[in-house]
C-alpha positions as CSV (number, residue, x, y, z in Angstrom):
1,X,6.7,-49.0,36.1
2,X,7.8,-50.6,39.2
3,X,8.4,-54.3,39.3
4,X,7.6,-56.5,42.6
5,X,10.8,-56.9,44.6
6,X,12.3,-56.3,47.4
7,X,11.0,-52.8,48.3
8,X,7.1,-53.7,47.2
9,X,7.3,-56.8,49.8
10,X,8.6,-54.4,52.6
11,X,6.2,-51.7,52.3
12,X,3.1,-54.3,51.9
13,X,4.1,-55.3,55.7
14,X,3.7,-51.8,57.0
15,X,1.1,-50.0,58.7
16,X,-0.6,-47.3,55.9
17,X,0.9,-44.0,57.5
18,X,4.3,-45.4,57.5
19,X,4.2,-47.1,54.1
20,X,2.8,-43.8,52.3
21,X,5.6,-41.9,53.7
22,X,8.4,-44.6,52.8
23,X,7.4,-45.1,49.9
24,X,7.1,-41.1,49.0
25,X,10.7,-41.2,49.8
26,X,11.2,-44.2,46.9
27,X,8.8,-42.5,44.8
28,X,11.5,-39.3,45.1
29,X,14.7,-41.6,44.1
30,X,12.9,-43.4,41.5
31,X,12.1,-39.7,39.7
32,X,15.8,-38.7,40.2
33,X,17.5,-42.3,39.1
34,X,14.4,-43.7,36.7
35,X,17.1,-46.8,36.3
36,X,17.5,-47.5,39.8
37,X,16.3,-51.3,40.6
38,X,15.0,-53.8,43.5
39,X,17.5,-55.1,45.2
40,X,19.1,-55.3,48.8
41,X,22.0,-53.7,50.6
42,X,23.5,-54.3,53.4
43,X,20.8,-57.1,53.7
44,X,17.7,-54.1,53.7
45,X,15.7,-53.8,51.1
46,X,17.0,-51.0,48.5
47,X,17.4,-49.3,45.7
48,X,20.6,-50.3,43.8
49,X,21.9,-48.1,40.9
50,X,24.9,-49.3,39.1
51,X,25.4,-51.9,41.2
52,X,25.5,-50.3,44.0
53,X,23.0,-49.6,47.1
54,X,21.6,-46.5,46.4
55,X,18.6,-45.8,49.0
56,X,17.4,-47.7,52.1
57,X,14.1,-46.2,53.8
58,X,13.2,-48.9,56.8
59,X,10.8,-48.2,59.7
60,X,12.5,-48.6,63.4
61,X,11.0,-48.8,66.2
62,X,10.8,-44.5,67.4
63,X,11.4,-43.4,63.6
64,X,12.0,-44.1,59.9
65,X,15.3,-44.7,58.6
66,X,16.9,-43.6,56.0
67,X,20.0,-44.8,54.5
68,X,22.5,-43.6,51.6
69,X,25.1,-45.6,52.4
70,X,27.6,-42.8,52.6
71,X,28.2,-40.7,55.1
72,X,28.9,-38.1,52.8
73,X,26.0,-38.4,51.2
74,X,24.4,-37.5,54.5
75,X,26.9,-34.4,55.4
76,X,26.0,-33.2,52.1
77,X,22.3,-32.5,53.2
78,X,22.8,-31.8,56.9
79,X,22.4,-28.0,55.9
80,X,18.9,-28.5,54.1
81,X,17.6,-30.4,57.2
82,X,18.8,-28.2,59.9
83,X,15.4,-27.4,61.7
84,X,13.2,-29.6,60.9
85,X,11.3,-31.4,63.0
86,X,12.0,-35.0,64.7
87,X,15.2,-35.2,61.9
88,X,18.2,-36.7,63.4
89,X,21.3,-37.4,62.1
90,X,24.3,-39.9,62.4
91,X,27.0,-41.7,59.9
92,X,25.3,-42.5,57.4
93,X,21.6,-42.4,58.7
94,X,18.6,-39.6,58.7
95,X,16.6,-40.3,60.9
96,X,12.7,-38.8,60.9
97,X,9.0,-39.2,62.1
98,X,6.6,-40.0,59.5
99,X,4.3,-37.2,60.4
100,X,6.9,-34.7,59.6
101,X,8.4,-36.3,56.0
102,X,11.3,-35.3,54.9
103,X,11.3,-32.2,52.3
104,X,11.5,-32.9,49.3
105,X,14.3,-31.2,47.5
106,X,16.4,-32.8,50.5
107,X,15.6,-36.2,49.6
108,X,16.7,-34.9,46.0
109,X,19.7,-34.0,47.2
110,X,20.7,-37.0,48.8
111,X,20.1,-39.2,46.2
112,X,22.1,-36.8,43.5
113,X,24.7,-36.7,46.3
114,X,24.9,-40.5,46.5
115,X,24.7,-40.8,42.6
116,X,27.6,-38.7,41.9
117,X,30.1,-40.6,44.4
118,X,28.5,-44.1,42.9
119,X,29.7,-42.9,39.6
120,X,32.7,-41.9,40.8
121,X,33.5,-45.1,41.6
């Protein structure tokens, strides 16, 4: 069950096309860290796991953003996005167009990517 924070006061501001698709990508993490919370990072609204800033989906102005907070977390899925259309990458950012959402077991992959260096430490 998801509790009004940061993330639900985002996405109510959105336009219905981008908030379905940012909030598929929440909807992703959610199923892959059930004990991730509302919260912020890096002043954005985010998931937080541990702590830590887990996820960060935002809308910009030419795409949606999305935002481990690792640039590792990001090289780790550079192979599953190769191709796809409107993706871009860059430290630490994926960058996409809403009518081409990410796939899904990428998204998966990211977030186990980012979990595992969380709990690294």
């Amino acid at each position: 069950m998801r509790c009004v924070g940061t993330i639900d006061d985002y996405l109510t501001d959105l336009d219905a096309a981008d908030r379905a698709v940012i909030d598929g990508v929440y909807a992703i993490a959610t199923e892959e860290v059930p004990e991730a919370e509302q919260g912020t990072g890096y002043g954005m609204p985010a998931l937080v796991y541990d702590g830590k800033p887990l996820l960060s989906v935002m809308r910009a102005k030419k795409h949606i953003g999305v935002y481990p907070f690792s640039p590792e977390a990001v090289a780790a899925v550079a192979g599953l996005l190769d191709g796809h259309p409107g993706v871009s990458l860059d430290k630490g950012t994926i960058r996409f167009q809403p009518e081409h959402p990410l796939p899904v077991e990428a998204v998966r992959a990211l977030i186990r990517a980012r979990v595992t260096q969380i709990e690294a430490g």
